[in-house]
Structure formats: structure tokens, C-alpha cells
N, C-alpha and C positions, 0 to 999 in steps of 0.2 A: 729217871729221865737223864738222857747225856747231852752232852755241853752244846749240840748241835740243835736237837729241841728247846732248849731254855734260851738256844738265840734266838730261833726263831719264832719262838712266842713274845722275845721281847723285843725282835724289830715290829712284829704284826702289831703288838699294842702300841708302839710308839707310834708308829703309822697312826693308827687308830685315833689319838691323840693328836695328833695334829689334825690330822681330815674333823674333826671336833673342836679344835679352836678356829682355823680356818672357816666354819660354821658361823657360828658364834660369832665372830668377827666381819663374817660377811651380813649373818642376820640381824646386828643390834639396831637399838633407834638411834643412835645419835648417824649412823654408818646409811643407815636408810635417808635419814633427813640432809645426808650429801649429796648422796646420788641422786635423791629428786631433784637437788637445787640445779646439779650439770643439766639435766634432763630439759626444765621448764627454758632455762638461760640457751638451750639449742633451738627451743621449739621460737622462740621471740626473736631468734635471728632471723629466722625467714620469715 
């Protein structure tokens, strides 16, 4: 493999890696039990 393939299998994984913490980050419970709280706090204003 030359220098040109080994970059771009290690942009692709690093990519890869982030779109999977971004994940993660978006699916946790503490990350979910926030966004429910904005959600109910919009619906009580009206």
C-alpha cells in the first residue's frame, strides 16, 4: 500500500470514529433525560 491509501483509510476510520462518538453521545440516558426535560418545559408554556 502507498502513502496515499494508508491516508485514506485512516481519514475514513477516523471519520468513522467520530460519526460513533457523536452516536453515543447523542444516544446516552443521562443525554436523553435532557432533552426530554426541554421538550415537556415547551409543551407547559402553551
Amino acid at each position: 500500500m502507498d502513502l496515499g491509501s494508508l491516508l485514506y483509510l485512516g481519514v475514513t476510520f477516523g471519520l468513522f470514529v467520530i460519526f460513533v462518538l457523536i452516536v453515543m453521545r447523542t444516544y446516552s440516558r443521562k443525554r436523553k433525560d435532557e432533552g426530554e426535560i426541554a421538550k415537556y418545559r415547551m409543551l407547559d408554556d402553551d
